[in-house]
Every structure is written in C-alpha cells, then in structure tokens.
N, C-alpha and C positions, 0 to 999 in steps of 0.2 A: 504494500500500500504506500504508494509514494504519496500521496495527498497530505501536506501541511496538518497537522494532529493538531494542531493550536486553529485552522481553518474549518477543521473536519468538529471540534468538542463547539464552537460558536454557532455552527451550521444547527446541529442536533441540542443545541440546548433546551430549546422548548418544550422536546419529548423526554427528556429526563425525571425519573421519578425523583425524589426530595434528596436521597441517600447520593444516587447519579448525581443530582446539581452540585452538590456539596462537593464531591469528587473532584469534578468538572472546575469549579472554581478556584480548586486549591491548583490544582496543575494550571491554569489559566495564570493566577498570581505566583506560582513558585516552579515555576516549570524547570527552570536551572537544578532545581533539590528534587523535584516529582522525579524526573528521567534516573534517578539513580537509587529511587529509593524498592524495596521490596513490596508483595504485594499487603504483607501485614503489617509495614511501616507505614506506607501510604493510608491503612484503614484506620490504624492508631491516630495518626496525625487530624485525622477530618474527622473521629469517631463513631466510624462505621466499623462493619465486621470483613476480615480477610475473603471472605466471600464473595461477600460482594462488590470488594473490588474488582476481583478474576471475573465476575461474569457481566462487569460493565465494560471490561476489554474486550470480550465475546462479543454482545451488543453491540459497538462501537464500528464491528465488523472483523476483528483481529483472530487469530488461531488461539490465543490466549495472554496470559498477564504480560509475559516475557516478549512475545510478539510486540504488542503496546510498547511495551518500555523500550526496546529494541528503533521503534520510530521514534519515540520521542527523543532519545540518547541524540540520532541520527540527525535530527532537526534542530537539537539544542546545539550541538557542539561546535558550531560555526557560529553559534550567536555570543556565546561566552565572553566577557572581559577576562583578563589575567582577574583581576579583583573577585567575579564571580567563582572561578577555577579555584581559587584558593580555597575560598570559602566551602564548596560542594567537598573539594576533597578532605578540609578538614572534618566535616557532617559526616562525612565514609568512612574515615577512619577511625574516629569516636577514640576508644583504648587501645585499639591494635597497635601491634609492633608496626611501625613506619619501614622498618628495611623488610620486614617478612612478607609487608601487602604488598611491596614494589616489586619484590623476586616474584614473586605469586605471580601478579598483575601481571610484568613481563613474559613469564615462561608461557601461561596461558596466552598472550597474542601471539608465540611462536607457535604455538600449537596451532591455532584456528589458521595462521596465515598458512602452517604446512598442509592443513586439511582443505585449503580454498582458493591457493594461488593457481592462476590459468598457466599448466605445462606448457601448453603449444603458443603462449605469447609470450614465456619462458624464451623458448627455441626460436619463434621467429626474432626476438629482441636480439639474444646472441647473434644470428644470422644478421640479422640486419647492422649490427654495429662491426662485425667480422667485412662485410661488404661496403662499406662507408666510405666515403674518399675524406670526407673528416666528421668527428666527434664533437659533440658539443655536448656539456654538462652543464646543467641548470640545475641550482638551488638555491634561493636566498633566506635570510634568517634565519631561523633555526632548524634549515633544510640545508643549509651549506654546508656543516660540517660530513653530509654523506656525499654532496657533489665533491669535494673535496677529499674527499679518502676515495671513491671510485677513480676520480681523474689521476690521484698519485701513483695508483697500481696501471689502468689504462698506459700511460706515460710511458711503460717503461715496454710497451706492447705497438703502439702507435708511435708515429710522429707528428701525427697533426690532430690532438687534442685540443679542446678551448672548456676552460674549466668559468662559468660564468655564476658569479657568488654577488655580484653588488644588487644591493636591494633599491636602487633607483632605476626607474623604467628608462631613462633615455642611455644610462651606461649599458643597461643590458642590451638594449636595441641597435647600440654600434658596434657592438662585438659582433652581433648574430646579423648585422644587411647586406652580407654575402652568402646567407646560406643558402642553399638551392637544393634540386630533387637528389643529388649523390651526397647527401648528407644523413648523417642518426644524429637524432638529439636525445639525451634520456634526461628528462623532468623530474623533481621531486617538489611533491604539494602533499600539504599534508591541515587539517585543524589549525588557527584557521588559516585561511588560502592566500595564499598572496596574489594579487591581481597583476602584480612585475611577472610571474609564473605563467600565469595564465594567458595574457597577451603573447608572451613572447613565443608563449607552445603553439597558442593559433597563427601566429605569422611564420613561423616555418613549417605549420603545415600548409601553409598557403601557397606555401612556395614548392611544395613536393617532397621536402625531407620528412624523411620518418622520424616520428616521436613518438618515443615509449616513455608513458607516464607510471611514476610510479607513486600511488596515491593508495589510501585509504580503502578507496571503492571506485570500481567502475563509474560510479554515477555519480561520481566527486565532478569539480568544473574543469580538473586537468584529465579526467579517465573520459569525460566525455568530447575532449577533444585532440585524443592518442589515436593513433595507430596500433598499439599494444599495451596493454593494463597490466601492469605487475602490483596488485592489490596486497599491500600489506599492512596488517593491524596498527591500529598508532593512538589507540584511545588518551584522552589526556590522564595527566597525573601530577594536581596541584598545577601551578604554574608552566610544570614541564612536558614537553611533548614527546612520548616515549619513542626514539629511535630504535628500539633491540632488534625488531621484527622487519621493517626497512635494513638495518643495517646486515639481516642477514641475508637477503632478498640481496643486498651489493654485492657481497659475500662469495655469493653462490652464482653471481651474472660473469666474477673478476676468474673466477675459479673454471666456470663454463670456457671462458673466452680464452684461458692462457691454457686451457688442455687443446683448443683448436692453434696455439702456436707456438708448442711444446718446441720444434727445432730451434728457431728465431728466438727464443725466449733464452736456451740454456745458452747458446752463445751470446748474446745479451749480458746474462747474470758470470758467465764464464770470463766477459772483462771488468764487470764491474767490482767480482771479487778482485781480482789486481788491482784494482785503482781502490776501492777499499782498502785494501794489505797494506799499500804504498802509503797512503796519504791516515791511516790510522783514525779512520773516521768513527769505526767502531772500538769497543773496549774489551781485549781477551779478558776469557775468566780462565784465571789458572787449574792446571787439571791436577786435581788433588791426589795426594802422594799415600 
C-alpha cells in the first residue's frame, strides 16, 4: 500500500468507531513515536486494548499491525528532523543496553538486506561498471564516507574513477557534464535524501550512463531513477544513519569486481608491494621469537 497513511487515516476518519478515532488521532499528532511503537504500546498510550489496535490495521486495509507500522516507518522516515531522530530513538530504547540494541539493530538489516537484495542487479551492476569507459561515485553527506571507500578500492582497479562527495549541486554538476552513455555511475541515497543525489543521478541518466542506485528501497527517489537497485537496509539510529548493511553491499560489489580482474590486479598489488617495502609506508610487526 503505497498510499500516504497520514492521507489514507484523514480520508476514513468519519467511519471510525470512538476506540479507531482515538487511534487515529494519536498517530495523526505523534506519528514520529506511533511508527515505532508496538501494537500494545500504541493501545496503552491512547487506552484502548492491544486488540484492537491489530484489527484497526486490518480495517484500514493492511495484512496486519506490522504491515501498518511497516508504512508508517516508511513514510515517517524522510520526514524526521535530526531533533525528532533523537528523541524517537531515545522513547526505543527506554533501559536497554545502547551498544547491544545497535549490534542487534545492525546484524538484523544484514540479515533482511541478504534475504532481499536483487542478485541479477547485483551482476548487471558488476557488469556494467566492468564495461565502463569511466566511473563515477556519488555520495554526499553522510553517504560519502561509502563513495569514498568504494572509489579507494575501484582506484587501484581502474584508471578513470571520479569519486564525487561535495554536497553543493553546482560542484557536483561540473564534475559529472561530460558524462555520456559509456559511462557507470553508482549513487548512494539513503534517509533523508539529498536532492545534490538525486539531480545528479537523473542527468546522467539522461544522458545514457548507467546508474546503479544504491538506496534503501527500490521506490526511494534514487531507486526510482537507476538502472539497477542494490537495496540495502539503512533504518535510522538516533541521529545516525546506519551504514553496516550498504557498506557490505560495497563490500561484496569491490570483491565481485577484482575477482573479474584477478591478473591486472596481482601485478598491480605485485608493484605496489615494492614501492610499499621501499618507501616504509607501512609498519612490520615483528615475528615473535
């Protein structure tokens, strides 16, 4: 149900029984705390019973409570201030261990993202960056530090990378007004969205270069204008937008791509160690006696 849930509970409010309006109104005024709360939190808070909250998400039209909450999650999380962010996730985590909900939270979107990412826009991505006549990485803000760790490894694989991280639209737009159709671009957008991302991904598709977004969801504003979706989980967490799930999604694209240029690669790394050795760039650790 992609229909706006804040559009969809205004729509139906007049048919609501007294228990439903009550509902209705609380997510209406608290919708940032309603998306994440359970369904026997939500009935506590408006003093109804857990019941009947599940079967006002039935109603509503949804498979059930989780369904619901699932859109509203979906529809709040673009709207959120960092100010908001805080607040919800302090309400989530009440007493809990702070490092134990963020392992949790984390491992669980590697989970769902290994259960949900599209293989075959996997393999066309790989492909299409393998065939490229140049690379372009896009990230801005707190999406840069994975343009920026993709393009370090890319680098050493290519020659004609462009790693584009500044968060003003007109520096990104002069990096990228040569790109044209023998170009890959891979995008990262993520909660909420940068619109420097979003422009820049539609004018090189305009131009014929493939863009693989790699976003949250297909029907985020960068998956709905890619050429290939590498969808990985990124729900927030307090202030912070969790990277684990994207970053292994880069992981797993940097690792595809240097198995397709495994010869070029080990002579590569086969100079670098000498000029490593020479110039003592790294630190021996002595082999214990």
């Amino acid at each position: 149900m992609r229909q706006d849930i804040i559009s969809l509970l205004k729509a139906q409010e007049p048919t609501f029984s007294k228990g439903q309006r009550r509902i209705a109104q609380y997510i209406l005024e608290f919708y940032d705390k309603a998306a994440f709360m359970t369904a026997n939190r939500l009935g506590k808070a408006v003093g109804i019973s857990e019941s009947t909250v599940v079967r006002f998400a039935v109603e509503l039209g949804f498979d059930g409570y989780p369904s619901m909450q699932k859109a509203l999650q979906e529809m709040v999380v673009n709207r959120l201030t960092s100010v908001q962010r805080i607040e919800v996730t302090n309400d989530r985590i009440g007493n809990q261990n702070v490092l134990d909900m963020v392992i949790q939270s984390d491992m669980e979107k590697l989970r769902q993202t290994g259960e949900t990412v599209d293989r075959s826009a996997f393999d066309a991505a790989v492909k299409a960056v393998l065939g490229a006549e140049r690379v372009y990485i896009l990230g801005v803000r707190s999406a840069a530090p994975l343009a920026n760790f993709l393009g370090y490894y890319l680098n050493y694989m290519f020659n004609n990378v462009h790693i584009l991280t500044a968060s003003g639209a007109s520096e990104v737009f002069e990096q990228i007004v040569g790109v044209n159709s023998q170009d890959a671009v891979i995008a990262f957008s993520f909660p909420r969205y940068s619109a420097t991302t979003l422009k820049a991904a539609q004018y090189c598709r305009s131009t014929g270069a493939t863009v693989i977004g790699v976003t949250d969801t297909k029907l985020s504003p960068l998956g709905e204008c890619s050429d290939h979706v590498l969808a990985a989980k990124s729900n927030m967490v307090s202030l912070v937008d969790s990277l684990v799930a994207p970053l292994s999604v880069v992981n797993a694209l940097i690792v595809a791509i240097a198995a397709q240029k495994e010869k070029e690669l080990s002579k590569t790394f086969q100079e670098l160690e000498h000029i490593w050795e020479e110039y003592h760039i790294y630190e021996k650790q002595e082999e214990s006696t």
